[in-house]
C-alpha positions in Angstrom: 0.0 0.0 0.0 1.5 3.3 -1.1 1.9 6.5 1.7 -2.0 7.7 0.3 -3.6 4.7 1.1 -1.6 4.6 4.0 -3.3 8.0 5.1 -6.2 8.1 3.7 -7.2 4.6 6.1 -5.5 6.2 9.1 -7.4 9.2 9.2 -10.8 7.8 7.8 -11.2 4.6 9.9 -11.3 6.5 13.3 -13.9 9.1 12.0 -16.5 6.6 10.9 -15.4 4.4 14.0 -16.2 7.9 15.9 -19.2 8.7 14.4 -20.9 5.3 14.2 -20.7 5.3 18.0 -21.6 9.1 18.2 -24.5 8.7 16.3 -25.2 5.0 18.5 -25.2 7.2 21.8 -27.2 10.2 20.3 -30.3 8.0 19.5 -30.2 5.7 22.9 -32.3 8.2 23.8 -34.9 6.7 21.6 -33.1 2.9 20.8 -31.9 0.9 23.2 -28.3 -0.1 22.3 -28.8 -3.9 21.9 -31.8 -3.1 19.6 -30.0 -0.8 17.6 -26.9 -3.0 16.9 -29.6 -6.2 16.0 -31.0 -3.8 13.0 -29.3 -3.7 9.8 -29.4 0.2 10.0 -26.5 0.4 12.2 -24.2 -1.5 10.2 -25.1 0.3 7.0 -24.6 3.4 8.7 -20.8 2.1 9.8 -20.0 0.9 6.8 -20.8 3.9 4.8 -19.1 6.1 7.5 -16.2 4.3 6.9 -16.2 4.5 3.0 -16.7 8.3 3.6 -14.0 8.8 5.8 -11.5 6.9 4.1 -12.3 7.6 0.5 -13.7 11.1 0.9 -12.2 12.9 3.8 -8.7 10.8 3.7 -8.3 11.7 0.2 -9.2 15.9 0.8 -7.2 15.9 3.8 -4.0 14.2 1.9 -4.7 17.1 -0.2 -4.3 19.3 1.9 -1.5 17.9 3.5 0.4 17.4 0.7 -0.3 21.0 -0.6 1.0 22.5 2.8 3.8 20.6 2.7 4.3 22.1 -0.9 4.4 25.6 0.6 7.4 25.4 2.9 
């Protein structure tokens, strides 16, 4: 796997990790948690967290990253 890749995973995977269980403790509230990790919501939810923080925000904060690093 190249340095992007590399990046992109690091930074993406502990976003949708974050948010998954952000949005998990937001809607106890309304879910229990058991009943909420038994429906297939959740896990579509994860997944597509994850594919939007690795492939989406990885790749624009690489950009960035590498156009900083550019600058100096």
């Amino acid at each position: 796997m190249n340095d992007r890749w590399k990046y992109q995973v690091k930074t993406g995977l502990p976003w949708g990790i974050f948010m998954t269980v952000f949005m998990a403790i937001y809607q106890m509230k309304e879910k229990p948690l058991l009943i909420q990790l038994n429906e297939g919501q959740f896990y579509f939810r994860l997944v597509c967290f994850l594919l939007f923080g690795v492939f989406v925000l990885g790749y624009s904060s690489w950009k960035a990253m590498t156009k900083r690093e550019t600058k100096k």
